[in-house]
N, C-alpha and C positions, 0 to 999 in steps of 0.2 A: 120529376125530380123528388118530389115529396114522399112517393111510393119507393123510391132507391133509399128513402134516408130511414124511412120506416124498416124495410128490411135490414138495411146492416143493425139498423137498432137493436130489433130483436134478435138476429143472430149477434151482437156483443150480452146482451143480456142472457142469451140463453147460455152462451159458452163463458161466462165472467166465473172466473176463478177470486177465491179467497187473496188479499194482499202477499206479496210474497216474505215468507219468516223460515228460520233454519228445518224446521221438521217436513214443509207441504212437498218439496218433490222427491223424498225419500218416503215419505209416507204413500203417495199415488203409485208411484213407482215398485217399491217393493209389494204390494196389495196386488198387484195388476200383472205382475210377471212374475216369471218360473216356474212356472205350473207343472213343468215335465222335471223340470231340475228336483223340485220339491216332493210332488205328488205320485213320477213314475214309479214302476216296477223298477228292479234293478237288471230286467233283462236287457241285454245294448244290443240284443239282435232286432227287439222291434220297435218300431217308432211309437211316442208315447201318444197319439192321434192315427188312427186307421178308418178306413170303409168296412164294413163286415155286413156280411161277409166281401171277399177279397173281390169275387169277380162282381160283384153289381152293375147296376147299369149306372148309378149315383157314382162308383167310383172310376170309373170308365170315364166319364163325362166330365170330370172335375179333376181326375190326372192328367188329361190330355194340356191341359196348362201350366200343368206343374211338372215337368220332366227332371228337377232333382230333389229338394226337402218339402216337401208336403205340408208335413207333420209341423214343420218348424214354419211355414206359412201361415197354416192354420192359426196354429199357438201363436204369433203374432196379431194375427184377425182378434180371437178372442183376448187378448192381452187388451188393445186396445179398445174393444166394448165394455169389458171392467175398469176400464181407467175411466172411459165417458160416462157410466154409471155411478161411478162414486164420486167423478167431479162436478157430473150438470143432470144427473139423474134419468135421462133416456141416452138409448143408444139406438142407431139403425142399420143393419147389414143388406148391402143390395148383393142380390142373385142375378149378375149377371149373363146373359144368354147368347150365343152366341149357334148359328143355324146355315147348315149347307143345303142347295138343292136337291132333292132326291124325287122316287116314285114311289106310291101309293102301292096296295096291292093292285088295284086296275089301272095300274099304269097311267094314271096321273100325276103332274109336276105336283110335288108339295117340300115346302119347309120339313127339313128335319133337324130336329136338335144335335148338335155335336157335341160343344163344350158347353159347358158352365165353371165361373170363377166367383167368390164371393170377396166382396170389399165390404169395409164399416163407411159408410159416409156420414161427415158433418152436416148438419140443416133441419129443416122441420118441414112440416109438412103443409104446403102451402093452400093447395085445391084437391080433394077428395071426390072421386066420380065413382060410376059404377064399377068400372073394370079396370083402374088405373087412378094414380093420383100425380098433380103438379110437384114434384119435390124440391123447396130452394134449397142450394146446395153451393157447401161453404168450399171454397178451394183454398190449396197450401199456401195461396198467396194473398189469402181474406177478400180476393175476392168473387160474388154469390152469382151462381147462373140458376134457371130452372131447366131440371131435366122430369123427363114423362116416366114413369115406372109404372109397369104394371103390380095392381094390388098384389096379386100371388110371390110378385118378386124381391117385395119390402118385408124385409122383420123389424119391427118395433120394441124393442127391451126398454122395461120401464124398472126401475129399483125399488118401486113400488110393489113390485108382483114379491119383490123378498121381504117385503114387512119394514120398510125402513123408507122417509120421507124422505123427500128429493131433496133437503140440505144436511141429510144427516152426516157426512162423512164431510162436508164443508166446514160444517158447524165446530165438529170437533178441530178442524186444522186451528180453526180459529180459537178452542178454547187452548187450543197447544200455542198458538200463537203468545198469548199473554202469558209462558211459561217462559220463554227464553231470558234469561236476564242476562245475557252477556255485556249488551250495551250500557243498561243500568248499572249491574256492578261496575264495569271498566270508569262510569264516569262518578258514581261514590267511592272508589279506593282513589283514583285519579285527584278528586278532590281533598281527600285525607278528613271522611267527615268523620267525625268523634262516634261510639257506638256500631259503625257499621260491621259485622260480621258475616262475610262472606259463605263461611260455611253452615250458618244458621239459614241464609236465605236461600242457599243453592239446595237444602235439606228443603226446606219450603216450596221451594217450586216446583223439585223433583216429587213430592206429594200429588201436587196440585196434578202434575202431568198425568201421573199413574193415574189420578182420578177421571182425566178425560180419556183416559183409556181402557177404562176398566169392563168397558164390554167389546172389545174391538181386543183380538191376537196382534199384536204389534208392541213394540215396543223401539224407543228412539236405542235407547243405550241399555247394557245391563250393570250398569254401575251401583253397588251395595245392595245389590235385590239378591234373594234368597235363589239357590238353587229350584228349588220347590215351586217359587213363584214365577221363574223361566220356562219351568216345564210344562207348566197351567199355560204360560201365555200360548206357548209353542203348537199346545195341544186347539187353545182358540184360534191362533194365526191359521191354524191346515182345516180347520172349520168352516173358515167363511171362505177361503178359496175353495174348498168341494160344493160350499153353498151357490158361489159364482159360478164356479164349471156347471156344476150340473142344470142350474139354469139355463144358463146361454147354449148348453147343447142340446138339451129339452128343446129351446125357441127355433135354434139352426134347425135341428130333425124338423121337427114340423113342418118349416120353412120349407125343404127341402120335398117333402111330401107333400105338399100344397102345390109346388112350383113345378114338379117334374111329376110325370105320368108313368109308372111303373119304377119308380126309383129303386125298389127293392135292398134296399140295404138303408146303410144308416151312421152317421160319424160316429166313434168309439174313441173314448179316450182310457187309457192303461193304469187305472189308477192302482197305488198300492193300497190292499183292503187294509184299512185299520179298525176296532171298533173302540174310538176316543172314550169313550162313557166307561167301558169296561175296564183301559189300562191305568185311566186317574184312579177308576176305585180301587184297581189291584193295587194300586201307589199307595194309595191315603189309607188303606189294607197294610202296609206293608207283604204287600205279595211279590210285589217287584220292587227292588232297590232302584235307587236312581240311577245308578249306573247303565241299569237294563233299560228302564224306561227312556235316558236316553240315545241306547244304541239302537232303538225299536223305532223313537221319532225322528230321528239324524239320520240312521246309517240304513237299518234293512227296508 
């Protein structure tokens, strides 16, 4: 019994979220998704996640589950190991396997791989062996079984490999937390206290906000901010989602190459090339009008 109270323990510790205030599920939320909305090509003939090349044996193995959006399964997978990364700071993807009877070349019975499907799973990781580990594993309904996974089938994303400590995107909800003044003004004008100027303090926190933001692409509102300074954010917000993608696709390839024996190919995702560094200075150059600069970040 004491061993069950241990574990839900540390599985509410390891998944505890900041208190809830108006900015935390718009903030996880929009960081975590659109990836293809934001970051594709403008081609609509191909999907902004592919195999390549087309025939591999990786993507052979891994369509045979997916008979209609792929692409959009995928970008879900990885949507949701950026959410776990910026909310509890590790993420895990299990490579699940799946294996029909076949023969060898001499004509013996052996396993042969068919499919493969990849899920994010909740939990940590409980027993570490040679060739497999115990993983406790959090279900939709809180709650935790142990399943066996072999070592080669587990990816581990830690948001430490990107330079950033494991409460740093916590931290900030919470510095945005003590921004919200809604409830405090509503109960000093409510009270009719002498002195209070609402517009002085909503200037004030709207300060303070920008300041818990000022290295993070995001923004709650663009209320009295400067064109200029939307465009800088704009230019940060498509930063750290390339910074996210390419990580987690870097960790998946591996994964994938680790797990599967002649994989030959490799997940590809369709990014539109930008080079950020080059169109702020053509901006701050006046090379490019804002106009351009923002048909360049929005539209092509």
């Amino acid at each position: 019994m004491t061993n069950m109270f241990s574990v839900q323990n540390r599985i509410n510790r390891t998944y505890h979220l900041p208190k809830e205030n108006i900015y935390k599920y718009r903030f996880f939320e929009d960081l975590s998704s659109g990836y293809s909305f934001i970051l594709g090509e403008p081609n609509k003939n191909r999907n902004f996640f592919t195999f390549e090349p087309i025939s591999c044996r990786l993507s052979k193995l891994i369509n045979g589950n997916h008979p209609y959006d792929l692409s959009y399964d995928i970008e879900q997978v990885i949507a949701r190991v950026t959410y776990s990364l910026m909310a509890f700071g590790k993420a895990y993807v299990y490579i699940k396997t799946e294996y029909t009877t076949g023969s060898d070349c001499d004509n013996i019975e052996a396993k042969v791989l068919s499919s493969i499907e990849i899920h994010e799973i909740k939990g940590f990781v409980k027993k570490k062996k040679k060739t497999h580990v115990i993983f406790c594993c959090r279900g939709y309904n809180k709650a935790t079984s142990d399943i066996e996974i072999q070592c080669n089938q587990l990816i581990v994303f830690d948001i430490k490999d990107l330079g950033y400590s494991k409460n740093y995107f916590t931290n900030i909800i919470k510095k945005l937390g003590k921004c919200d003044i809604t409830l405090f003004s509503t109960s000093m004008i409510t009270n009719n206290l002498d002195g209070y100027d609402f517009s002085v303090h909503s200037k004030k926190k709207k300060l303070q906000e920008l300041r818990a933001l000022k290295d993070i692409g995001w923004l709650f509102n663009t209320d009295g901010l400067s064109d200029s300074y939307i465009l800088y954010k704009k230019i940060q917000e498509d930063q750290l989602r390339l910074q996210f993608l390419n990580y987690i696709l870097g960790k998946l390839n591996s994964g994938f190459e680790n797990c599967i024996v002649d994989a030959g190919g490799k997940l590809v995702a369709h990014v539109k090339e930008k080079n950020y560094n080059q169109l702020w200075k053509d901006y701050s150059d006046a090379k490019l009008t804002g106009t351009e600069l923002t048909n360049i970040l929005y539209h092509n």
